[in-house]
C-alpha positions as CSV (number, residue, x, y, z in Angstrom):
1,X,0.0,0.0,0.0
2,X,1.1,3.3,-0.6
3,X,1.7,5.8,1.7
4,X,-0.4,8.4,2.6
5,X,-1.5,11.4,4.2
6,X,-4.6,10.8,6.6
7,X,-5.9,12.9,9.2
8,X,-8.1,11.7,12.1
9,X,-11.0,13.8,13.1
10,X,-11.8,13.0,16.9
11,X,-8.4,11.0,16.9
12,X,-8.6,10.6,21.1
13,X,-11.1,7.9,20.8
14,X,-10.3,4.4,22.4
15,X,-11.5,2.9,18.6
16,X,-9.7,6.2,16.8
17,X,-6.3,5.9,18.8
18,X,-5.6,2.7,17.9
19,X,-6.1,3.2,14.3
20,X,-3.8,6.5,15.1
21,X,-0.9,4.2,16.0
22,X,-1.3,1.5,13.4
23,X,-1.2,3.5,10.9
24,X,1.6,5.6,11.9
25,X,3.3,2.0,12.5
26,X,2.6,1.4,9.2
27,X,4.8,4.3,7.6
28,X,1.6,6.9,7.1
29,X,1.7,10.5,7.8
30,X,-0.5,10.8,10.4
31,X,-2.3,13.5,11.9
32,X,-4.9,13.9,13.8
33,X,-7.4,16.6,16.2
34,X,-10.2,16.4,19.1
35,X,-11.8,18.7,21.5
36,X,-10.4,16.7,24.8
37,X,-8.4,13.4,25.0
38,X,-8.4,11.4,28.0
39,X,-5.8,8.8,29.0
40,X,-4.6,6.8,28.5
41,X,-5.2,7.7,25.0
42,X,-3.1,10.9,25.6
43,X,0.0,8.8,26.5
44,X,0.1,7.2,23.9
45,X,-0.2,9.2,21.1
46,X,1.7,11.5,23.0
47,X,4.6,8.6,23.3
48,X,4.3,8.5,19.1
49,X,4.0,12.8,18.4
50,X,0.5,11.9,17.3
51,X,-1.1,14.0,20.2
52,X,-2.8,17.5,18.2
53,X,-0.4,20.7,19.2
54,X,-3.8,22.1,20.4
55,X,-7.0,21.0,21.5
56,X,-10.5,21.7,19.3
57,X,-11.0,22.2,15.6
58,X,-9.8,23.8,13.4
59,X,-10.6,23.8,9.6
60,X,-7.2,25.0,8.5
61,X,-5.8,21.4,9.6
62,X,-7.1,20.4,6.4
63,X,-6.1,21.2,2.7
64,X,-6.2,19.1,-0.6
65,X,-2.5,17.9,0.2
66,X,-4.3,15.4,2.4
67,X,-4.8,12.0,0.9
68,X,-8.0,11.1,3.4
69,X,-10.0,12.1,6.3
70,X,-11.3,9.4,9.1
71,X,-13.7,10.6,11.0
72,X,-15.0,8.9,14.7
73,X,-18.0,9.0,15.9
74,X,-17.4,12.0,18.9
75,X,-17.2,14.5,16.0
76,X,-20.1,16.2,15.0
77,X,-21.8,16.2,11.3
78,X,-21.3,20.2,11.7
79,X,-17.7,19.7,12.6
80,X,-15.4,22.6,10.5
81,X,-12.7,20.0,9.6
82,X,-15.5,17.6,8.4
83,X,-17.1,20.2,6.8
84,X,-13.7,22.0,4.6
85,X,-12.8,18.3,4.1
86,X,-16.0,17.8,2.0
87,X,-15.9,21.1,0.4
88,X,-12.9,20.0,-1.0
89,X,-13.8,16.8,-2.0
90,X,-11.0,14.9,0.1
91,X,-12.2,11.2,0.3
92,X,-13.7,10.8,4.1
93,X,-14.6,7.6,5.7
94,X,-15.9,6.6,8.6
95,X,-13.8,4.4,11.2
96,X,-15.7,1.0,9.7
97,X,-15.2,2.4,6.3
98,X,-11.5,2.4,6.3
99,X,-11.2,-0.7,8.4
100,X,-12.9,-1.8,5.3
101,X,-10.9,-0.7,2.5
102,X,-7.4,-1.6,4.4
103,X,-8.6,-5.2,4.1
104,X,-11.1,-5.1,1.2
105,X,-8.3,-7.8,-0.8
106,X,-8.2,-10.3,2.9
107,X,-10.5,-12.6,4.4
108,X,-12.6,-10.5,6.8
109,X,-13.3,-12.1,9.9
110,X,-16.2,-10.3,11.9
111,X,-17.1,-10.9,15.4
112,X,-20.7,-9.5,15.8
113,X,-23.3,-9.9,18.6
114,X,-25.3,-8.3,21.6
115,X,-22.4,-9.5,24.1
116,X,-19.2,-11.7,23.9
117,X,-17.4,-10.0,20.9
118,X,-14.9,-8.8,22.8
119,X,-14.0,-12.0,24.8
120,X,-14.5,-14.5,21.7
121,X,-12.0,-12.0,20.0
122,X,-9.4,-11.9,22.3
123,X,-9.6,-16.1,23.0
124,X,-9.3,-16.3,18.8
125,X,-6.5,-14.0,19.4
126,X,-4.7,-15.6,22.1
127,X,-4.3,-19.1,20.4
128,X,-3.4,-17.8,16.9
129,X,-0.7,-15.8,18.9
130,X,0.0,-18.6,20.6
131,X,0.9,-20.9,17.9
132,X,2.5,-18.2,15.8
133,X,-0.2,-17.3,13.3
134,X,-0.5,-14.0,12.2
135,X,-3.2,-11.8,11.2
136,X,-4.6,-8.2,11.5
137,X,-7.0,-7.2,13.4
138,X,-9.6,-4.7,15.2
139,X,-10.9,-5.4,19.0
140,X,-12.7,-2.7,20.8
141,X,-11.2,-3.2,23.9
142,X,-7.1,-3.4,25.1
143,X,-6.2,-7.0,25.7
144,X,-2.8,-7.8,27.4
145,X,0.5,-8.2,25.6
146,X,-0.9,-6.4,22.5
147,X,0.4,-2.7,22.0
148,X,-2.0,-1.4,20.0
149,X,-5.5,-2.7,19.6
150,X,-5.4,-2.2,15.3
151,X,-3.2,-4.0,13.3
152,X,-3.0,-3.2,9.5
153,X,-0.5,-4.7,7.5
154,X,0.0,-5.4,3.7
155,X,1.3,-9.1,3.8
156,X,-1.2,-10.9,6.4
157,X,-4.1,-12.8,4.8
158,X,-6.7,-12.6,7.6
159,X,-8.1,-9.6,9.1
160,X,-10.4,-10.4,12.3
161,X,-12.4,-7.2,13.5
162,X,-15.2,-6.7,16.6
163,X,-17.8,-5.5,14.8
164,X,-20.8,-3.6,17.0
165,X,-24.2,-2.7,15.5
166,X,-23.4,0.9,16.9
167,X,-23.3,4.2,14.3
168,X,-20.9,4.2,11.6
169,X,-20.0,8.2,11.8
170,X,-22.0,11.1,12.6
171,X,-22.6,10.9,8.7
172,X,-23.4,7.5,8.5
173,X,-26.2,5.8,11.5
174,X,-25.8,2.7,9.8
175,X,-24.2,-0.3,11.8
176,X,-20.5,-0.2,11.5
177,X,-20.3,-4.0,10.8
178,X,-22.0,-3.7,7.8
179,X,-19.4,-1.9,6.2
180,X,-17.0,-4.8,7.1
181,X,-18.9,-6.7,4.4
182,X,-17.7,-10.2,6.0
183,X,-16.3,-13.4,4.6
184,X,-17.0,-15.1,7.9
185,X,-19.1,-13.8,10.7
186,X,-19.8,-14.8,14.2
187,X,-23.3,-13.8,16.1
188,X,-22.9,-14.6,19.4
189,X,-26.4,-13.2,20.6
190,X,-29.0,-10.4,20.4
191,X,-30.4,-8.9,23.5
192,X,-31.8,-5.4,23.2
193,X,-29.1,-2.2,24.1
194,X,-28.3,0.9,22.6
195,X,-31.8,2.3,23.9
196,X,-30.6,6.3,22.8
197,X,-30.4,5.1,19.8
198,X,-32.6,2.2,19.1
199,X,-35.8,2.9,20.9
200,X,-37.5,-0.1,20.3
201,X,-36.4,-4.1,20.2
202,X,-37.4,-4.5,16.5
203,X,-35.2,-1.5,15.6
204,X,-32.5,-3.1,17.3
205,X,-32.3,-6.6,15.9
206,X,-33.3,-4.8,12.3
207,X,-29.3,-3.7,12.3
208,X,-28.9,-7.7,12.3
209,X,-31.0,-8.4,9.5
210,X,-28.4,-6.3,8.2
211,X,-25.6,-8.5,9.0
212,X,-27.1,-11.0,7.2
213,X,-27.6,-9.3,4.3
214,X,-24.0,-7.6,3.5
215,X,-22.4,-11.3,4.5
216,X,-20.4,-11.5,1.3
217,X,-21.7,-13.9,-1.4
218,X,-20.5,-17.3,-0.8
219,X,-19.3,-16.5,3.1
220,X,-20.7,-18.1,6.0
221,X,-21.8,-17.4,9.7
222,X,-21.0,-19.3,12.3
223,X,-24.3,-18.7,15.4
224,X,-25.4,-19.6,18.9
225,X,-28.2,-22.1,18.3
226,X,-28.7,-21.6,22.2
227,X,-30.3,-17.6,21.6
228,X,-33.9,-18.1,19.8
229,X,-33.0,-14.3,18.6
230,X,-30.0,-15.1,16.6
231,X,-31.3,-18.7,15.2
232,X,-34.7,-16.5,14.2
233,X,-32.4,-13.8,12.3
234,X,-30.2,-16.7,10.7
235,X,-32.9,-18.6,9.5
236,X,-34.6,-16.1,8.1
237,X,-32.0,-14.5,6.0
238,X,-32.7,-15.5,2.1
239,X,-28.3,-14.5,1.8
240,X,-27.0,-17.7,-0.1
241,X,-23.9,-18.2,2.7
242,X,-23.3,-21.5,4.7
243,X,-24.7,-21.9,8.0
244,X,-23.1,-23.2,11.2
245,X,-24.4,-23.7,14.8
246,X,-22.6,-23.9,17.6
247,X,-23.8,-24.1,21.7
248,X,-22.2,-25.0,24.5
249,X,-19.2,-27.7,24.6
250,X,-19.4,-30.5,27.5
251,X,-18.0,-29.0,30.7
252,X,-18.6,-29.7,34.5
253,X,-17.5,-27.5,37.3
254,X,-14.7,-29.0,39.9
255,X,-12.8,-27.3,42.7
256,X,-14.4,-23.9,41.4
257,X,-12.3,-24.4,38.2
258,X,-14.4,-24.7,34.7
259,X,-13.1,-28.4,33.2
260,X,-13.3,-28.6,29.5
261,X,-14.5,-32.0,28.5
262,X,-12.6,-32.8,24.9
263,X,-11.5,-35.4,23.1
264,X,-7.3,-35.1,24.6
265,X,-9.1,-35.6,27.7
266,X,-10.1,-32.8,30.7
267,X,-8.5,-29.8,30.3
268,X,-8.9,-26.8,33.3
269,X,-9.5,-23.4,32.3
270,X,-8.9,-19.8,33.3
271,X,-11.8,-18.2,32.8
272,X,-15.7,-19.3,34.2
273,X,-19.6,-19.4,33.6
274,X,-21.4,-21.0,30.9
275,X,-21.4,-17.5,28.8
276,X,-17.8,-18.2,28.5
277,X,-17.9,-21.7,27.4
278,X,-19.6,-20.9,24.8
279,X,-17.4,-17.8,23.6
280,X,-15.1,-20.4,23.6
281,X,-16.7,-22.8,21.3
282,X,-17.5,-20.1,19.0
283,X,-14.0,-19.2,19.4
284,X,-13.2,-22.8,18.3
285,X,-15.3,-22.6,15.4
286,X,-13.2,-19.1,13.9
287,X,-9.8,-20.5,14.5
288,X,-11.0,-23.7,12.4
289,X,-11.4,-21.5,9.7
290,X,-8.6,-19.8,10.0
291,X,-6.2,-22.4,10.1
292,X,-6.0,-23.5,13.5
293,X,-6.6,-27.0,14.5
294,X,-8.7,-27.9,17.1
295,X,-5.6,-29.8,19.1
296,X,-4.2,-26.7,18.5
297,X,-6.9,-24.7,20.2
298,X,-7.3,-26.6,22.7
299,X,-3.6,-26.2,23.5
300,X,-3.6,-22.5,23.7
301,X,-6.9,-21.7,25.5
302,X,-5.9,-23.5,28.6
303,X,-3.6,-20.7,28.9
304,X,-6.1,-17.8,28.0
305,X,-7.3,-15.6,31.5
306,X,-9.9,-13.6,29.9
307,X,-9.9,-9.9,28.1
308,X,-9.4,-6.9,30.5
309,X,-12.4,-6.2,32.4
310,X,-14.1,-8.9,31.5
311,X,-14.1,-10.7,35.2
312,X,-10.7,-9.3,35.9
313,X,-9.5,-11.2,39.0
314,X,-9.0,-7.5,41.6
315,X,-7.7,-9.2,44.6
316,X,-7.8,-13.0,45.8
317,X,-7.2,-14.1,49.7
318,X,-8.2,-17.6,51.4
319,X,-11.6,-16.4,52.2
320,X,-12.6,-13.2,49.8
321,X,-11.9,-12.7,46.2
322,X,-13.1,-9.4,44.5
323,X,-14.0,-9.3,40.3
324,X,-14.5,-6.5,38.2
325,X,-16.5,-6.7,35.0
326,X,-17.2,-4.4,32.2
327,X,-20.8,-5.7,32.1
328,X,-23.7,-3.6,31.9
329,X,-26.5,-4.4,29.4
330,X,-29.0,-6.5,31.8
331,X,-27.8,-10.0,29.5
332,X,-24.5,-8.9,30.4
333,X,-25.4,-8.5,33.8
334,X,-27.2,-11.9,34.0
335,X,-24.7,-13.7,32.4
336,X,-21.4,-12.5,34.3
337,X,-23.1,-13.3,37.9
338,X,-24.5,-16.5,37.1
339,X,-21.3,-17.3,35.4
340,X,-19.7,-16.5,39.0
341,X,-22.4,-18.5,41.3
342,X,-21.7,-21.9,39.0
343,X,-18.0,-21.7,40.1
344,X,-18.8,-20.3,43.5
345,X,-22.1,-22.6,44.3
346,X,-20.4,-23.2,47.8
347,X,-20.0,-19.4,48.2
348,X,-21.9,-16.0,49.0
349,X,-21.3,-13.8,46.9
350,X,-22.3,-9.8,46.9
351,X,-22.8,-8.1,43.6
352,X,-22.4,-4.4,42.7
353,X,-24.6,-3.2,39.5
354,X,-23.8,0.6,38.8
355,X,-26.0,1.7,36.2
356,X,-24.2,4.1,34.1
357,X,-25.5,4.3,30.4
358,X,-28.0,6.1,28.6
359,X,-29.9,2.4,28.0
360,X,-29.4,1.6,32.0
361,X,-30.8,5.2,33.3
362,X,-33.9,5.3,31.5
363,X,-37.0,4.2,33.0
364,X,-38.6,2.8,30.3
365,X,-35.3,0.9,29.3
366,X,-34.4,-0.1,33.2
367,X,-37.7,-2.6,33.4
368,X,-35.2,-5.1,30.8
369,X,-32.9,-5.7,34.4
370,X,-35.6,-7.5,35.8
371,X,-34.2,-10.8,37.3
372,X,-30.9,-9.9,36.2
373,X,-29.4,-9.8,40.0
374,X,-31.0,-12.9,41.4
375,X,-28.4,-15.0,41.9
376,X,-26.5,-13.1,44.1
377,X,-26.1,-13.4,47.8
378,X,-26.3,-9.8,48.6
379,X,-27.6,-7.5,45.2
380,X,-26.4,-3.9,45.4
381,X,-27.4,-1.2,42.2
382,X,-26.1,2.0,42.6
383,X,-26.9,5.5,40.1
384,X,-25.8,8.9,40.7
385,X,-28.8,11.0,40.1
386,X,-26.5,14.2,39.3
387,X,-25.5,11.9,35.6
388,X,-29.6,11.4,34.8
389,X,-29.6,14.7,35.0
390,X,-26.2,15.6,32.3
391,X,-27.8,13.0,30.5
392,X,-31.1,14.8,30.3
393,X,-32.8,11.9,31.1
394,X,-36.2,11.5,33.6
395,X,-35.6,11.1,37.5
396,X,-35.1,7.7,38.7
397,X,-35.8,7.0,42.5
398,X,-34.8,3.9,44.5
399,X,-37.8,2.4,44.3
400,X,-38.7,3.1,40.8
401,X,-35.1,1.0,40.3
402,X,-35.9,-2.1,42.7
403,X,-39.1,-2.3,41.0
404,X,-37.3,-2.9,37.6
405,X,-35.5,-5.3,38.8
406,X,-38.2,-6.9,40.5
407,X,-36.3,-7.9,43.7
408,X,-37.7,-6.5,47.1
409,X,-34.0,-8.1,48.3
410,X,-32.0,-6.0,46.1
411,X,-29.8,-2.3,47.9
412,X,-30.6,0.6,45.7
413,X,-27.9,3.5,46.6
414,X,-27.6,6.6,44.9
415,X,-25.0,8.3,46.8
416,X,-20.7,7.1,46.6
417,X,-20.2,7.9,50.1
418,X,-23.1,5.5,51.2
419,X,-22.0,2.7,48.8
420,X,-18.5,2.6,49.3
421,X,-19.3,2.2,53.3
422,X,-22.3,-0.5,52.7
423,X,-20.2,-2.6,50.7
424,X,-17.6,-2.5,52.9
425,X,-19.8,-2.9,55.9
426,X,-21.1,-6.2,54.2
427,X,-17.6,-7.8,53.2
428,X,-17.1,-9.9,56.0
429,X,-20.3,-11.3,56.0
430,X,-19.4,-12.6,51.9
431,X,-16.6,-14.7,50.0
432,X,-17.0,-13.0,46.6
433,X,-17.2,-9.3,46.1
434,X,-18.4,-8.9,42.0
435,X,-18.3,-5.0,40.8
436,X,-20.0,-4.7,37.6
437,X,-19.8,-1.4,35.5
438,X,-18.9,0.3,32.6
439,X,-17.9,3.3,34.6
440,X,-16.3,4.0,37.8
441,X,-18.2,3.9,40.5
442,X,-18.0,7.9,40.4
443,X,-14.2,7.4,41.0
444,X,-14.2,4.4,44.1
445,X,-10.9,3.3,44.4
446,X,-11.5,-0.6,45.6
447,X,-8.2,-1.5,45.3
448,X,-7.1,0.5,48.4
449,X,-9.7,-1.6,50.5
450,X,-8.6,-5.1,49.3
451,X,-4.6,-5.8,48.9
């Protein structure tokens, strides 16, 4: 590929930052602007002299001696630099776009689905890595011993990318994975989310009839026959591609460890719950296509501790462990603790929901929680009411919340102070601590409490 001259509107991005750095790596002239970047995306394009001079926009970044324009989804469609870019006809794609047209000549590997994408990713991955296979790739999320979290190159024959049903650009509110236009695609499930921008369920699993549809002529999908959702959308979709279930492998549960049951015999695990076993299986399934044997899986997975944030061991003792986990979308929510009481049946375990998202604070959206929490020992779900109000959203109260999740059992807090002392309060009284959230618990530092 020859090199070029891109610039990166809204280049601070977790997504945009990545693609920042790869393509730097890859001998482009890379520049790049945003109204604020955060770390640790600041780092490390500071690390590369990627990091803009100057913060906001600025339409004199851009002139006709640029060969492109990406442009991430934080920008606005009024943006000035989007704006002279179009006046002067310099070629602008969105993030999917280009992903699209680096590896429009490889086999596109897309990893789709309501949850999972991000761990059935990284356990792909971890055994090609592990056996020396190479490939590019795009996952939304920074997995350990990988630099960056794009990898573009002009040699590598694969090119395995995350791909969310979220907006494409603030041009573009089609899904980004349709753009990826896939060889071979994974859906792992479908489970309503996005409420901002989907407002109802058949809006949301419209963006997979999508999928279906821009699968590339003669491809094939590989789907969870366990998720009545994503068999429905599968078997419905007239696109001539081949077909191919998977569920969950055989597995049993021994000394709190997840035992793989295979054909070289028992093999322990890393990672638990039966949400991962079958990210795993789907895993299987991609690495068979992409040259992987299944010996050969099976080798490397034994080995694979799970994606960051995705129940990220905090602190482990004799009698207390405390997890953290990026889930927050109520099958997320459902799946992560009920993964954690099968491999602590023997042990009480206190689970921390915050509800953070646009989907999570609205009360309409909320009501999809219900159940969600039962299997904990001790349910906690905390909101801060000052972010329902930045988010313009309608009051929630703690009972409105317990309601929606239709346990009279379940803590409702809405202040930090008063959570951060209940939990700790309750600690001794439990043997697993699970925090779930996809923010911060309004800046909790946990790991003070438990070393």
């Amino acid at each position: 590929m020859s090199k070029q001259r891109i610039h990166l509107i809204a280049i601070g991005g977790s997504a945009m930052h990545n693609l920042a750095l790869a393509l730097a790596e890859q001998g482009h002239s890379v520049s790049g602007s945003d109204d604020e970047v955060f770390e640790p995306s600041r780092s490390r394009l500071a690390n590369k002299g990627l990091l803009p001079n100057t913060m906001g926009w600025d339409a004199s970044r851009i002139d006709s001696s640029l060969d492109l324009v990406v442009v991430g989804m934080h920008a606005r469609s009024d943006n000035p630099e989007l704006k002279k870019a179009l006046e002067l006809k310099i070629p602008v794609y969105s993030y999917p776009e280009y992903l699209y047209e680096a590896s429009k000549d490889k086999t596109r590997v897309v990893i789709t689905g309501s949850h999972g994408k991000t761990s059935i990713t990284a356990m792909i991955l971890h055994a090609l890595n592990f056996h020396g296979h190479d490939c590019d790739y795009m996952v939304g999320a920074q997995l350990e011993g990988f630099d960056t979290m794009v990898k573009i190159t002009d040699e590598n024959e694969f090119m395995l990318i995350e791909g969310d049903e979220y907006l494409s650009s603030p041009l573009d509110p089609r899904p980004k994975f349709i753009h990826y236009k896939p060889n071979i695609a994974l859906l792992s499930g479908i489970a309503w989310d996005h409420y901002n921008v989907f407002p109802n369920y058949q809006d949301y699993f419209h963006q997979f009839e999508l999928l279906m549809e821009c699968i590339d002529s003669g491809g094939l999908i590989i789907y969870n026959e366990d998720d009545p959702e994503v068999v429905r959308v599968v078997e419905e979709s007239k696109n001539e591609i081949k077909k191919f279930p998977y569920g969950k492998p055989k597995y049993h549960v021994e000394n709190r460890k997840f035992v793989l049951e295979t054909f070289e015999g028992d093999l322990d695990l890393k990672v638990f719950g039966a949400h991962n076993m079958s990210n795993l299986e789907g895993a299987r399934w991609i690495c068979s296509q992409m040259g992987l044997t299944d010996e050969e899986f099976y080798e490397a997975i034994v080995e694979f501790e799970g994606a960051s944030k995705r129940l990220e061991p905090l602190f482990k003792g004799p009698n207390f462990e405390v997890f953290r986990d990026f889930a927050h979308a109520p099958s997320k929510v459902k799946a992560t603790l009920n993964g954690t009481r099968e491999a602590y049946a023997d042990r009480k375990i206190m689970a921390v929901l915050e509800l953070h998202t646009f989907s999570s604070l609205n009360a309409e959206f909320i009501q999809q929680y219900k159940g969600s929490m039962d299997a904990a020992d001790l349910a906690i779900v905390y909101f801060n009411p000052s972010v329902i109000a930045h988010k313009k959203l309608a009051p929630l109260s703690p009972e409105i919340v317990q309601k929606a999740f239709g346990n009279e059992a379940i803590k409702v807090i809405d202040e930090s102070k008063a959570l951060e002392d209940y939990v700790l309060s309750n600690a001794g009284q439990h043997e697993v601590l699970l925090l779930m959230s996809s923010g911060n618990f309004d800046g909790i530092d946990w790991s003070k409490h438990f070393q």
